[in-house]
Structure formats: C-alpha cells, structure tokens
PQR file with spaces between the fields and no chain letter, atoms N, CA, C, O and H, PARSE charges and radii, in Angstrom:
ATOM       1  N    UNK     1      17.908    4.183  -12.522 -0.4000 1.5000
ATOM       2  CA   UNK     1      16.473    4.031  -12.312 -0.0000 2.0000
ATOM       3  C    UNK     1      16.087    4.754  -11.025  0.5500 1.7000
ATOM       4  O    UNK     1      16.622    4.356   -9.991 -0.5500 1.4000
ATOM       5  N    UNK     2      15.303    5.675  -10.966 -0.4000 1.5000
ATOM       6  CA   UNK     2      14.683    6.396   -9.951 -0.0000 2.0000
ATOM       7  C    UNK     2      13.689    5.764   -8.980  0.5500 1.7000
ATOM       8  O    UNK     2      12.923    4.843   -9.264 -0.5500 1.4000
ATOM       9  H    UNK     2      14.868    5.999  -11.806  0.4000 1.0000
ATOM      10  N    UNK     3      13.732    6.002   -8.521 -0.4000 1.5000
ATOM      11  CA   UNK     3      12.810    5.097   -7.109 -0.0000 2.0000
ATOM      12  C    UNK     3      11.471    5.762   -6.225  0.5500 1.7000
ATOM      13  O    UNK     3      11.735    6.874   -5.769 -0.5500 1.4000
ATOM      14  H    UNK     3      14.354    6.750   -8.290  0.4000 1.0000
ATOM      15  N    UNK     4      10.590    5.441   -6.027 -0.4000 1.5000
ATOM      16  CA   UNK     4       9.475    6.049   -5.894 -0.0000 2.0000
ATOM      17  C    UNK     4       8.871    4.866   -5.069  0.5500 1.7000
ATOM      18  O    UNK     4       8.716    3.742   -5.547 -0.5500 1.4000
ATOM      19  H    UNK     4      10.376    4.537   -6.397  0.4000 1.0000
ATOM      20  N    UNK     5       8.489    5.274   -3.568 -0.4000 1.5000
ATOM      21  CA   UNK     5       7.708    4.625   -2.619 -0.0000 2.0000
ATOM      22  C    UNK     5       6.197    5.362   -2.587  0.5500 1.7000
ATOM      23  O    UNK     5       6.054    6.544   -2.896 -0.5500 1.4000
ATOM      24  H    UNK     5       8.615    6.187   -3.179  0.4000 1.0000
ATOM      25  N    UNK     6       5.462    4.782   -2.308 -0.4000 1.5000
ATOM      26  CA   UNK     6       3.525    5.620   -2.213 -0.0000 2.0000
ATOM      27  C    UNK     6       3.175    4.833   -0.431  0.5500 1.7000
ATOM      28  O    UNK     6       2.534    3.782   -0.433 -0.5500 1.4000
ATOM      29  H    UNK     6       5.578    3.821   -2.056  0.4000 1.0000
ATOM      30  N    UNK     7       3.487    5.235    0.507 -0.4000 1.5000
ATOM      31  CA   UNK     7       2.644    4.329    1.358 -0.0000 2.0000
ATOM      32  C    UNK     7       1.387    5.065    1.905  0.5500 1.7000
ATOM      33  O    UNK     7       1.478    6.235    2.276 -0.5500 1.4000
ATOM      34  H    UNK     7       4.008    6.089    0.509  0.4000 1.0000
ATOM      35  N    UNK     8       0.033    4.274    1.963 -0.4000 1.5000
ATOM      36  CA   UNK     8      -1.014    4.581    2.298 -0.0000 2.0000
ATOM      37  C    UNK     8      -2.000    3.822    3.125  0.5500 1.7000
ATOM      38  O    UNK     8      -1.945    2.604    3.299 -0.5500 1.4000
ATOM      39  H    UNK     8      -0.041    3.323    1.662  0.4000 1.0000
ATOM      40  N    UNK     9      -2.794    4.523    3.561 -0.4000 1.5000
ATOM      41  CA   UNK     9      -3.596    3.327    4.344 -0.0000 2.0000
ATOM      42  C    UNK     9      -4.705    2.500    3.418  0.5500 1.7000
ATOM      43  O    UNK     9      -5.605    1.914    4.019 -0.5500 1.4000
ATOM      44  H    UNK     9      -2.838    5.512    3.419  0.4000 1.0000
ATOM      45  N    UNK    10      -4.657    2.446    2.005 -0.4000 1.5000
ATOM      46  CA   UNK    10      -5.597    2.101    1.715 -0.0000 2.0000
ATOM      47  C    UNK    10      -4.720    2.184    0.049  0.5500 1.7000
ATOM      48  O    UNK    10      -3.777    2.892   -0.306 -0.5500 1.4000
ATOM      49  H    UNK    10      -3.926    2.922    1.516  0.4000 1.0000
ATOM      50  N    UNK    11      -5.579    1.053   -0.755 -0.4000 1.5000
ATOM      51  CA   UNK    11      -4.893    1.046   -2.164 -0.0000 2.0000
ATOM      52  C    UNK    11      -6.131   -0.111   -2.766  0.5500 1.7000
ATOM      53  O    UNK    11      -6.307   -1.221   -2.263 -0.5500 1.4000
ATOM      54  H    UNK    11      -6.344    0.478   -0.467  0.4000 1.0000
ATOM      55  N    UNK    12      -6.837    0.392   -3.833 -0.4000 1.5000
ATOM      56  CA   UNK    12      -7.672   -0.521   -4.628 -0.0000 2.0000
ATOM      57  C    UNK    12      -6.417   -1.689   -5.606  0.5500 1.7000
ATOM      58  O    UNK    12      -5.362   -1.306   -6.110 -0.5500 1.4000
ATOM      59  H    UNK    12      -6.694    1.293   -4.242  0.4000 1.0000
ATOM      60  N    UNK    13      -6.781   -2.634   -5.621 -0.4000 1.5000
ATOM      61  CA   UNK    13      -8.074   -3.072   -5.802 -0.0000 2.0000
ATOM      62  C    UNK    13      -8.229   -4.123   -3.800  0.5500 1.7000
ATOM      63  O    UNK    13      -9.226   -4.670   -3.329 -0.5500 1.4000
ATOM      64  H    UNK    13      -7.639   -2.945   -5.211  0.4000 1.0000
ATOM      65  N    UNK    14      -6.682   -3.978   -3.128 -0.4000 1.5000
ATOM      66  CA   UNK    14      -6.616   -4.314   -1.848 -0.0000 2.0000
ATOM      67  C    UNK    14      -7.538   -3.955   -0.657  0.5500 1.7000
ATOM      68  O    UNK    14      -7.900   -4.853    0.104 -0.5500 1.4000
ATOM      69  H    UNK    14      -5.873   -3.534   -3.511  0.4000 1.0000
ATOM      70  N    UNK    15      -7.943   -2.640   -0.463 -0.4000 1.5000
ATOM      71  CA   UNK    15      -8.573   -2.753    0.638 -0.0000 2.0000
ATOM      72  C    UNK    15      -9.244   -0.746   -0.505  0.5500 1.7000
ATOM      73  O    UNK    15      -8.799   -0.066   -1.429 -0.5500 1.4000
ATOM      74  H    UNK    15      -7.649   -1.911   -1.081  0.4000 1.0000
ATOM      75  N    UNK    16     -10.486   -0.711    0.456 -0.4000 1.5000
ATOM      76  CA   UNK    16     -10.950    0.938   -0.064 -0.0000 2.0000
ATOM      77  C    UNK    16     -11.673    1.514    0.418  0.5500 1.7000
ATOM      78  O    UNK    16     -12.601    1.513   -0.391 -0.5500 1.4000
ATOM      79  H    UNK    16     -10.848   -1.263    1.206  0.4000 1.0000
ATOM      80  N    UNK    17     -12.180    2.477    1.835 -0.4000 1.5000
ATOM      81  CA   UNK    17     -12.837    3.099    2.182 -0.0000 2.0000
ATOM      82  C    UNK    17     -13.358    4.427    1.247  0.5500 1.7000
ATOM      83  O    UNK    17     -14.503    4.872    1.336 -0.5500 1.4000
ATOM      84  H    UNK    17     -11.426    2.478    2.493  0.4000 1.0000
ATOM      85  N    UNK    18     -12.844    4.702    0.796 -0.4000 1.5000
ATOM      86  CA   UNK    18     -12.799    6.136   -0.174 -0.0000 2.0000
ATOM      87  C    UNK    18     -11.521    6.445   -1.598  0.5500 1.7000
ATOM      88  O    UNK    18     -10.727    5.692   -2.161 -0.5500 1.4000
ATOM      89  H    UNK    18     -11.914    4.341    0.724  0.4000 1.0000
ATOM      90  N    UNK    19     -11.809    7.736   -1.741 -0.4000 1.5000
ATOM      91  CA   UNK    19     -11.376    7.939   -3.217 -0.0000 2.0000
ATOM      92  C    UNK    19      -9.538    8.169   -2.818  0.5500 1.7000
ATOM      93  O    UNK    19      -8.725    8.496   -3.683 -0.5500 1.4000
ATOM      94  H    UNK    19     -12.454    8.348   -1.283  0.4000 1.0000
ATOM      95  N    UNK    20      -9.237    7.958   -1.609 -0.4000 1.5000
ATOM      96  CA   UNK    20      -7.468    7.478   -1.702 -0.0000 2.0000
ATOM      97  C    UNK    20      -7.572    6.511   -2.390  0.5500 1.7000
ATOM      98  O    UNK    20      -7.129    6.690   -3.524 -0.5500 1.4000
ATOM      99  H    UNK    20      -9.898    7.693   -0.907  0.4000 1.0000
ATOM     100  N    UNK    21      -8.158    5.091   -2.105 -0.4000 1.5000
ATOM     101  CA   UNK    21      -7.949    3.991   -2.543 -0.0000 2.0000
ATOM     102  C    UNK    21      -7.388    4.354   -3.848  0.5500 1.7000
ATOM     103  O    UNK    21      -6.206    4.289   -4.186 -0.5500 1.4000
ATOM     104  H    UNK    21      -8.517    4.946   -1.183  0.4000 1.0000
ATOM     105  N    UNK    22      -8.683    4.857   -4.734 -0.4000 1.5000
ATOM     106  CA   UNK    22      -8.617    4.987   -5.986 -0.0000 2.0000
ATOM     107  C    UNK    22      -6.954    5.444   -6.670  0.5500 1.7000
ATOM     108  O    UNK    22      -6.375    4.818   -7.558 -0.5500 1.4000
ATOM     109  H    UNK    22      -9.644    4.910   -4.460  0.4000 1.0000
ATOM     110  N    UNK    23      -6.407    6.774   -5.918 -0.4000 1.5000
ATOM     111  CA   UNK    23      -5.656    7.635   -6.519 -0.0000 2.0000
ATOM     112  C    UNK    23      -4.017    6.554   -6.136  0.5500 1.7000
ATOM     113  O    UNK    23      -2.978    6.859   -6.722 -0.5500 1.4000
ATOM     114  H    UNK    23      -6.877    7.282   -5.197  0.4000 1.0000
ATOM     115  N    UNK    24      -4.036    5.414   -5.176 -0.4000 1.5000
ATOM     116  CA   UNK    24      -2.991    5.159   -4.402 -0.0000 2.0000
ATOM     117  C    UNK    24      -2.608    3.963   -5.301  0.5500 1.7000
ATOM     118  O    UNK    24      -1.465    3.560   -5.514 -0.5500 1.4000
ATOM     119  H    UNK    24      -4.880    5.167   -4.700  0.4000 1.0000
ATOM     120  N    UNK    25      -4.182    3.283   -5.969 -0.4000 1.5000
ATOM     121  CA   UNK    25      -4.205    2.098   -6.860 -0.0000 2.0000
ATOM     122  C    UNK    25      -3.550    2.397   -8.357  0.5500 1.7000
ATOM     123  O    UNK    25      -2.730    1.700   -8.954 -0.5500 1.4000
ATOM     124  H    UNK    25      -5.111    3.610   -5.796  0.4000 1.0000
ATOM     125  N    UNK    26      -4.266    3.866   -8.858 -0.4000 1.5000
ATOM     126  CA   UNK    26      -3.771    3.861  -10.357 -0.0000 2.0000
ATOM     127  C    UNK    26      -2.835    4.348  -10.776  0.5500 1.7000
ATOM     128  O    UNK    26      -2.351    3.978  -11.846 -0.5500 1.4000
ATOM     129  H    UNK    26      -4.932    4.432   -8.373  0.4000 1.0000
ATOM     130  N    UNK    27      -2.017    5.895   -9.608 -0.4000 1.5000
ATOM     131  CA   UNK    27      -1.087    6.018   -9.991 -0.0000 2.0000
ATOM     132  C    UNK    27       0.241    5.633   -9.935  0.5500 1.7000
ATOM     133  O    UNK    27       1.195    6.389  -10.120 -0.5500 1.4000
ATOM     134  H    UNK    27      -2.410    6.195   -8.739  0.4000 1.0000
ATOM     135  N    UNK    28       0.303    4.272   -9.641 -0.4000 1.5000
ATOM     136  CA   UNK    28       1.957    3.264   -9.660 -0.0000 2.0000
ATOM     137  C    UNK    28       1.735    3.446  -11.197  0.5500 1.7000
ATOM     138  O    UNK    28       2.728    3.741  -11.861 -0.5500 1.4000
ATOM     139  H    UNK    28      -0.472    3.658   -9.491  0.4000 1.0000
ATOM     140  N    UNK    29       0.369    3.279  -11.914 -0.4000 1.5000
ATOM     141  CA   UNK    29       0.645    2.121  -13.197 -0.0000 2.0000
ATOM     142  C    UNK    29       0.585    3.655  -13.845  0.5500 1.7000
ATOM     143  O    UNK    29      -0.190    3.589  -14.799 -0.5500 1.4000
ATOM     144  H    UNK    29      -0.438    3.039  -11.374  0.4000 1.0000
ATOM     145  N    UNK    30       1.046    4.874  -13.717 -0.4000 1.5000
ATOM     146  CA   UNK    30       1.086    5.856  -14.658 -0.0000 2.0000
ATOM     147  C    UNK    30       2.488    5.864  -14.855  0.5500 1.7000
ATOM     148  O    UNK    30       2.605    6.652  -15.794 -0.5500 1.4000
ATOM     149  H    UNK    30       1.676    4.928  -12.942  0.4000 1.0000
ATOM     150  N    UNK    31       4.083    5.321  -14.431 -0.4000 1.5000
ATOM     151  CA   UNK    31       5.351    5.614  -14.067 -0.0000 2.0000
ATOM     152  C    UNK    31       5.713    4.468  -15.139  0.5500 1.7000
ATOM     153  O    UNK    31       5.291    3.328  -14.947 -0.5500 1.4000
ATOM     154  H    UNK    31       3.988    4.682  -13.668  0.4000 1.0000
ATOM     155  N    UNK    32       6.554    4.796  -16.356 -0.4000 1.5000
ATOM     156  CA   UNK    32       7.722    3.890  -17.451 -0.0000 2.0000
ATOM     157  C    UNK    32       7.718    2.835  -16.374  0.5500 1.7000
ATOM     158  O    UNK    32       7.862    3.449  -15.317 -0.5500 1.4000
ATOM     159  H    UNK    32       6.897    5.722  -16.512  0.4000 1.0000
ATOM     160  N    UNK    33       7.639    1.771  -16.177 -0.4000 1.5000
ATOM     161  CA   UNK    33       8.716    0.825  -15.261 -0.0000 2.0000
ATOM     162  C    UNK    33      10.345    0.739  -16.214  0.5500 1.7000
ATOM     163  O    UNK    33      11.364    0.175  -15.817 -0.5500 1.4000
ATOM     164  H    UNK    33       7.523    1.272  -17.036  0.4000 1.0000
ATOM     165  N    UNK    34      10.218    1.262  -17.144 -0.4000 1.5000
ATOM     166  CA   UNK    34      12.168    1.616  -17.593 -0.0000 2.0000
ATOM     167  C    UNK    34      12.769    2.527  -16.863  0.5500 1.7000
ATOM     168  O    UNK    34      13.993    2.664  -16.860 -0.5500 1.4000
ATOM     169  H    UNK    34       9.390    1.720  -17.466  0.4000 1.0000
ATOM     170  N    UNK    35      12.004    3.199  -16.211 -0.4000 1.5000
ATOM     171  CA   UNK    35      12.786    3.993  -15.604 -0.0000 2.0000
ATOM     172  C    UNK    35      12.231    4.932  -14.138  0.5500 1.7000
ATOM     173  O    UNK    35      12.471    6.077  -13.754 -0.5500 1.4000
ATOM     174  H    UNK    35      11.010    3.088  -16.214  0.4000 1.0000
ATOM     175  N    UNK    36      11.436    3.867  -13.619 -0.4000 1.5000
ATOM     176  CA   UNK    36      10.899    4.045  -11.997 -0.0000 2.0000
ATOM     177  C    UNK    36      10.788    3.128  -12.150  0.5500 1.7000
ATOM     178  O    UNK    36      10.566    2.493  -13.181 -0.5500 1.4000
ATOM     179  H    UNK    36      11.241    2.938  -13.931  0.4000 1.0000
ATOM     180  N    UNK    37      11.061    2.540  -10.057 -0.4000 1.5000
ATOM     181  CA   UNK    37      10.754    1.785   -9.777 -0.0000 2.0000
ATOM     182  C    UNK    37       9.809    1.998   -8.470  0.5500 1.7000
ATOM     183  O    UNK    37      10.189    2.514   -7.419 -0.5500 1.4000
ATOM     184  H    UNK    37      11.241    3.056   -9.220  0.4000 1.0000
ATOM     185  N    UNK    38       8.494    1.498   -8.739 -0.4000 1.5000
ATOM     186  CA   UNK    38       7.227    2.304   -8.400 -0.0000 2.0000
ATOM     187  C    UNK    38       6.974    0.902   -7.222  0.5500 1.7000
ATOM     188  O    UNK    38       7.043   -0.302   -7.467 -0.5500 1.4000
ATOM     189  H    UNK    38       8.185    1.079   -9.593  0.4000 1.0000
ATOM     190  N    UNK    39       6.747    1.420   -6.246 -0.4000 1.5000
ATOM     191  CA   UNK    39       6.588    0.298   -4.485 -0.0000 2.0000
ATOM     192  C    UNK    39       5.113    1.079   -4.197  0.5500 1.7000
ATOM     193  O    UNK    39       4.722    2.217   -4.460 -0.5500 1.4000
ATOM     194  H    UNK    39       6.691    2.398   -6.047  0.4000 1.0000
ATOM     195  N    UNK    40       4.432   -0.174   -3.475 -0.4000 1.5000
ATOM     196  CA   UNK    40       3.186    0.518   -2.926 -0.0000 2.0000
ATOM     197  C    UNK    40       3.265   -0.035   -1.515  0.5500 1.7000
ATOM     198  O    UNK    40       3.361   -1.262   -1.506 -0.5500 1.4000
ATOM     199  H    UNK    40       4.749   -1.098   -3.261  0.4000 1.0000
ATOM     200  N    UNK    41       3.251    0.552   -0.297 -0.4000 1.5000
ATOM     201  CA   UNK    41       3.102    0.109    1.341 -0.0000 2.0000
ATOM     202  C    UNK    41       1.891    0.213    1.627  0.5500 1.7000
ATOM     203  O    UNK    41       1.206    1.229    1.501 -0.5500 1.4000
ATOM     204  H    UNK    41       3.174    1.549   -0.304  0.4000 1.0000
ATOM     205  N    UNK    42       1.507   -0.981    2.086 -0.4000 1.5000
ATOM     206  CA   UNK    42      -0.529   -0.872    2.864 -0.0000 2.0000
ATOM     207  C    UNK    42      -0.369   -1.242    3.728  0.5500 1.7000
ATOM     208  O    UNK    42       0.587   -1.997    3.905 -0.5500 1.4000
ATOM     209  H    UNK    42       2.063   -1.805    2.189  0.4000 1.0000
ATOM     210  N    UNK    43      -1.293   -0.877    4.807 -0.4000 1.5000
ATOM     211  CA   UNK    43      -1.299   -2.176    5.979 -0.0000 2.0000
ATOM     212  C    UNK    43      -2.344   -3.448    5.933  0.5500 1.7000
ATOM     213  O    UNK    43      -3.513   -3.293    5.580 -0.5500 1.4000
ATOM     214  H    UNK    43      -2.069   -0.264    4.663  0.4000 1.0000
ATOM     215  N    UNK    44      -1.979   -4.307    6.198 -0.4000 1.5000
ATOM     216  CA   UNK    44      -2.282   -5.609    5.725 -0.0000 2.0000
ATOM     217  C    UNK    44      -3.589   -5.654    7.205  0.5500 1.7000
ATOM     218  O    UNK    44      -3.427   -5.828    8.413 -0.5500 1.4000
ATOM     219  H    UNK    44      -1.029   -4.433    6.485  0.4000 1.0000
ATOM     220  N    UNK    45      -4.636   -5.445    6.495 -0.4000 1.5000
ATOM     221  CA   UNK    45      -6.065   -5.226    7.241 -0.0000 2.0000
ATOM     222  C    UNK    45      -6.225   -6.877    7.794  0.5500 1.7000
ATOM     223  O    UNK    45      -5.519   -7.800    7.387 -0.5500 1.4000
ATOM     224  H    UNK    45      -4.767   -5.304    5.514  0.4000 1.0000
ATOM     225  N    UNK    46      -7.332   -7.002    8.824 -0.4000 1.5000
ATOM     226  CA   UNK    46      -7.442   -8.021    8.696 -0.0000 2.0000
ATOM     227  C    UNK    46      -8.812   -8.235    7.883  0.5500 1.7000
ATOM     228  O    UNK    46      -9.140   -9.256    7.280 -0.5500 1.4000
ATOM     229  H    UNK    46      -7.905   -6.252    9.155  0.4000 1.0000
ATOM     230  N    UNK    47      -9.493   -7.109    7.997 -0.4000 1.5000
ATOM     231  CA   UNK    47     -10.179   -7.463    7.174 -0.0000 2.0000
ATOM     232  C    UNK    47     -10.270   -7.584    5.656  0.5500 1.7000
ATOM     233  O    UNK    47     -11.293   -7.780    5.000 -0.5500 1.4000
ATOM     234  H    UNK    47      -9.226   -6.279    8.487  0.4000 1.0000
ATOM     235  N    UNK    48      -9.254   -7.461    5.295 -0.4000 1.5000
ATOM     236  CA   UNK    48      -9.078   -7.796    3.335 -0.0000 2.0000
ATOM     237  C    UNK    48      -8.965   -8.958    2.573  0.5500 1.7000
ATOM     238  O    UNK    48      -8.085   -9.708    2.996 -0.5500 1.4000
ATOM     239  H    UNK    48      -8.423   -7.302    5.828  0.4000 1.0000
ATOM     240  N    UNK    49      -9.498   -9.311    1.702 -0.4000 1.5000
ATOM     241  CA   UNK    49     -10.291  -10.323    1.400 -0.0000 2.0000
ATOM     242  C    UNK    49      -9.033  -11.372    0.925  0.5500 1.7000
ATOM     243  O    UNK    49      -8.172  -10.890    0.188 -0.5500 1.4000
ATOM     244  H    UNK    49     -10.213   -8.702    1.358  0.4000 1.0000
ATOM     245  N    UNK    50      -8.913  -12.818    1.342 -0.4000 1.5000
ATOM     246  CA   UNK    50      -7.507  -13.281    1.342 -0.0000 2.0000
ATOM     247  C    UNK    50      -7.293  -13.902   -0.054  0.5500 1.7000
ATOM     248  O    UNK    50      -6.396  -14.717   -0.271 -0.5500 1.4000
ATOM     249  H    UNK    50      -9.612  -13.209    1.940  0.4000 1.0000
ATOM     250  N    UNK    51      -8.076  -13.517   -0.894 -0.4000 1.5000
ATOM     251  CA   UNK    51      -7.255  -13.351   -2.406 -0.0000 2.0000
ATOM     252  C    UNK    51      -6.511  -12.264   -2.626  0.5500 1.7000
ATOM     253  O    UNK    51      -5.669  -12.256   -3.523 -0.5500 1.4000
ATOM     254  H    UNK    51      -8.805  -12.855   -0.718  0.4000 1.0000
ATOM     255  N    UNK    52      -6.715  -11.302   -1.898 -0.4000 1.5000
ATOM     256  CA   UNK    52      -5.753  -10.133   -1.783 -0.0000 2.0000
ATOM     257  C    UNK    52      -4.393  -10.334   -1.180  0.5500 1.7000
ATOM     258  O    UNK    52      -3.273  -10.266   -1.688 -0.5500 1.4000
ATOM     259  H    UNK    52      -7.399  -11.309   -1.168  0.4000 1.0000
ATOM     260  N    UNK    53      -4.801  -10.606    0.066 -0.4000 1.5000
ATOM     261  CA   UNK    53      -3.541  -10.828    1.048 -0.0000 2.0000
ATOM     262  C    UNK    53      -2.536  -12.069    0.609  0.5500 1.7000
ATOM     263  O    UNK    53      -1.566  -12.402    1.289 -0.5500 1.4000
ATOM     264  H    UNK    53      -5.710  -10.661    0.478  0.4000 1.0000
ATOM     265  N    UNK    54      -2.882  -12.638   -0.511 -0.4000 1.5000
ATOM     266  CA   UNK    54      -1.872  -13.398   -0.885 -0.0000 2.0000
ATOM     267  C    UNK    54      -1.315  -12.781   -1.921  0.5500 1.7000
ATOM     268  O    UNK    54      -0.093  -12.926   -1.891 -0.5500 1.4000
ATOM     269  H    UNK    54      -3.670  -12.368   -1.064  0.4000 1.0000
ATOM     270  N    UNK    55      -1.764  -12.024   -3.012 -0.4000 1.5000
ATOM     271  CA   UNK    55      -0.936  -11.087   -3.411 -0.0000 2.0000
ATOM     272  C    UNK    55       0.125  -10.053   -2.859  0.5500 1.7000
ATOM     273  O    UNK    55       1.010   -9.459   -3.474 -0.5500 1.4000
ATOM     274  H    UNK    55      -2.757  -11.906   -3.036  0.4000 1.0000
ATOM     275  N    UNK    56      -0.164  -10.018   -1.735 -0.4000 1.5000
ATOM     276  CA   UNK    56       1.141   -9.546   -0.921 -0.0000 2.0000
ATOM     277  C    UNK    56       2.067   -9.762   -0.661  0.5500 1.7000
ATOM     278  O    UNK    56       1.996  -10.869   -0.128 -0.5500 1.4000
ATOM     279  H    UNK    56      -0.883  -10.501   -1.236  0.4000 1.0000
ATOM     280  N    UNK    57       3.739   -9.211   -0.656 -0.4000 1.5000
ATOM     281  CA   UNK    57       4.692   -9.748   -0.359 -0.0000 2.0000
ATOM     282  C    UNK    57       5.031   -9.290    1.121  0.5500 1.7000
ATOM     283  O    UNK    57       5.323   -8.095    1.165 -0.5500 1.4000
ATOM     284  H    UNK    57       3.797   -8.312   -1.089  0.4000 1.0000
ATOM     285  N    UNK    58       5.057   -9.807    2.091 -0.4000 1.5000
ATOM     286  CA   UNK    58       5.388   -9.980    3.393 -0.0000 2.0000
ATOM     287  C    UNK    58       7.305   -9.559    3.548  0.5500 1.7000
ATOM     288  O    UNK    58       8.167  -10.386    3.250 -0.5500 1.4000
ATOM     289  H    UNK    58       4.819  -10.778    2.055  0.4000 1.0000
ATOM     290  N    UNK    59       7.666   -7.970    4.123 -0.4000 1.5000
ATOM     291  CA   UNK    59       8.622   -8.194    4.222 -0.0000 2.0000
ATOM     292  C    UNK    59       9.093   -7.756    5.937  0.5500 1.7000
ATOM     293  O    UNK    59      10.051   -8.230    6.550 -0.5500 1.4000
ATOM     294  H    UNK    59       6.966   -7.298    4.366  0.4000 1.0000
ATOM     295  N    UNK    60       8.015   -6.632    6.491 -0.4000 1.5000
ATOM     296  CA   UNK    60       8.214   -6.933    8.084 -0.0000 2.0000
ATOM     297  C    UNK    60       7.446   -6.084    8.594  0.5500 1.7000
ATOM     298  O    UNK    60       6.802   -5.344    7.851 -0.5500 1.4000
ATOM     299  H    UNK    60       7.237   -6.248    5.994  0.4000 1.0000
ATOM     300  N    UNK    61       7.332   -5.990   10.006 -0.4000 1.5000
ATOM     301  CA   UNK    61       6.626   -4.925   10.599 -0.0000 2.0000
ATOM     302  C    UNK    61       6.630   -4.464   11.914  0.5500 1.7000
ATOM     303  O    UNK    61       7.096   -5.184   12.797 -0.5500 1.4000
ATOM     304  H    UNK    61       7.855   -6.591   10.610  0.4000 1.0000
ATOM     305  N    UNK    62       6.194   -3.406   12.154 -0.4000 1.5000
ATOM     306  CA   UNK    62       6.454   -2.347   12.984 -0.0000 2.0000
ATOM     307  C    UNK    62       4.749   -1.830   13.525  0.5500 1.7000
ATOM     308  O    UNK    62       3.591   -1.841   13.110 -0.5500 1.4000
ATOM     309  H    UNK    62       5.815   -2.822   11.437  0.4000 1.0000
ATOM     310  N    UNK    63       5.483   -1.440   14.617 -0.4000 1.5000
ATOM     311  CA   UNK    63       4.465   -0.739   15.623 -0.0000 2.0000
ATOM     312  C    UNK    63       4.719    1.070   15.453  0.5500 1.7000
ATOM     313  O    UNK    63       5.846    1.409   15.092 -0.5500 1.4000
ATOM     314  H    UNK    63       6.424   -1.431   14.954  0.4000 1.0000
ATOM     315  N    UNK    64       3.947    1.889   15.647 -0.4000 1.5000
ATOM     316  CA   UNK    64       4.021    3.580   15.909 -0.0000 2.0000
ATOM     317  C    UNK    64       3.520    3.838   17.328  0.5500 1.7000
ATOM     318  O    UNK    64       2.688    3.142   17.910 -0.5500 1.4000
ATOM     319  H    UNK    64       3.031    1.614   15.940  0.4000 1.0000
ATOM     320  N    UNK    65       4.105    4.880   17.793 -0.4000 1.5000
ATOM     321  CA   UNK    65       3.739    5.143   18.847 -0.0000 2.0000
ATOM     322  C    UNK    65       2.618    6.376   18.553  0.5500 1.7000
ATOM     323  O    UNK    65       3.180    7.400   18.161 -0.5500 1.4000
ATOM     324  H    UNK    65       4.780    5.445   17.319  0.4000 1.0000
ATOM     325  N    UNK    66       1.051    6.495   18.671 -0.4000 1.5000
ATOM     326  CA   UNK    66       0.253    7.330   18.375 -0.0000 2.0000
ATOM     327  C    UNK    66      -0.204    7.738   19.384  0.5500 1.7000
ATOM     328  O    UNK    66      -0.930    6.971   20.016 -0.5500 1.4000
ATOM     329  H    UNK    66       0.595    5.664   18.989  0.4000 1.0000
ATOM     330  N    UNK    67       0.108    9.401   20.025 -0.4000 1.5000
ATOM     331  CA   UNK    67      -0.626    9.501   21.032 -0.0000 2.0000
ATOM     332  C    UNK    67      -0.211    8.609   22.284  0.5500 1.7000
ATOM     333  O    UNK    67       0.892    8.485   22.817 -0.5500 1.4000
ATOM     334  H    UNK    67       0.697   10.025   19.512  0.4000 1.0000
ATOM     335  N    UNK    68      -1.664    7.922   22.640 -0.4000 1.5000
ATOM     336  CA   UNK    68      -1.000    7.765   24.196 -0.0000 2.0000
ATOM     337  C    UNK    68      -1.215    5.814   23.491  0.5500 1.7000
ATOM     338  O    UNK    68      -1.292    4.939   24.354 -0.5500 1.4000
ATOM     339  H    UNK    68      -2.559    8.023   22.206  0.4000 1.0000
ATOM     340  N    UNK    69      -1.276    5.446   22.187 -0.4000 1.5000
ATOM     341  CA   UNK    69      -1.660    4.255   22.125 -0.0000 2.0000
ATOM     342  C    UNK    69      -0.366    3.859   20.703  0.5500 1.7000
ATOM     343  O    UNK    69       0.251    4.591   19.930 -0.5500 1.4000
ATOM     344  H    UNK    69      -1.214    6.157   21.486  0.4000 1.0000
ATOM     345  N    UNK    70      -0.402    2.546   20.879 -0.4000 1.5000
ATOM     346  CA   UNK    70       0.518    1.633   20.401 -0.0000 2.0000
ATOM     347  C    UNK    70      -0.091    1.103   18.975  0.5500 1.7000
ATOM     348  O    UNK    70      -1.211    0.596   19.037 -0.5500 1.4000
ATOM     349  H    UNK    70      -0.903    1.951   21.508  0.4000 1.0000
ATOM     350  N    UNK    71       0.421    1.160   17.948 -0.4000 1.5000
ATOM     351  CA   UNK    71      -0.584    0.652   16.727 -0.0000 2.0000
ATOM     352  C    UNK    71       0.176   -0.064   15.863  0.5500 1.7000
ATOM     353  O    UNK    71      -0.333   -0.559   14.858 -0.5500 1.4000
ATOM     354  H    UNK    71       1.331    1.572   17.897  0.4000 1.0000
C-alpha cells in the first residue's frame, strides 16, 4: 500500500479561506483506499468550529522557526 501525506494550511469542510481549502478537502477522497493510504495535516485553528476539532485526531506538535518569529 502506497502512502500519500497532503499537509496544508487549510482543508474544507475544517477550516477555508479560499479555493486550497477546496482542492486539499476533495482530493484524499479521489485515491482507491485499497491501495493508498491518503493522511491530511492542518493546523488546528483556534478559530474552527469545535464540531470540527473533535473530528480530529491529536497526535503532536511543533513550533517553526519563521524569519525572526516562532510559530
């Protein structure tokens, strides 16, 4: 089984400023699940609505160093 990660800042129906959302949401569900195994990474906003955020599985997290700031 082949393996396929998508991480983005944004994924419908979770959080959506624009038409990423769209493309980050539908194409997991275009991949066989017989034979991908299709992961989606978001960052867990605070602002996203917490019927969402409980659909989430919580597995850890990390900081980036951007520039001269910490995120």
């Amino acid at each position: 089984m082949k393996k396929i990660l998508f991480v983005a800042s944004e994924a419908v129906p979770f959080i959506k400023t624009g038409g990423l959302a769209d493309v980050v949401g539908a194409l997991p569900k275009c991949f066989d699940k017989n034979y991908f195994d299709v992961r989606v990474i978001i960052p867990k906003y605070m602002c996203m609505k917490e019927e969402y955020k409980n659909q989430l599985q919580y597995i850890t997290h990390f900081y980036m160093d951007i520039g001269y700031r910490r995120e």
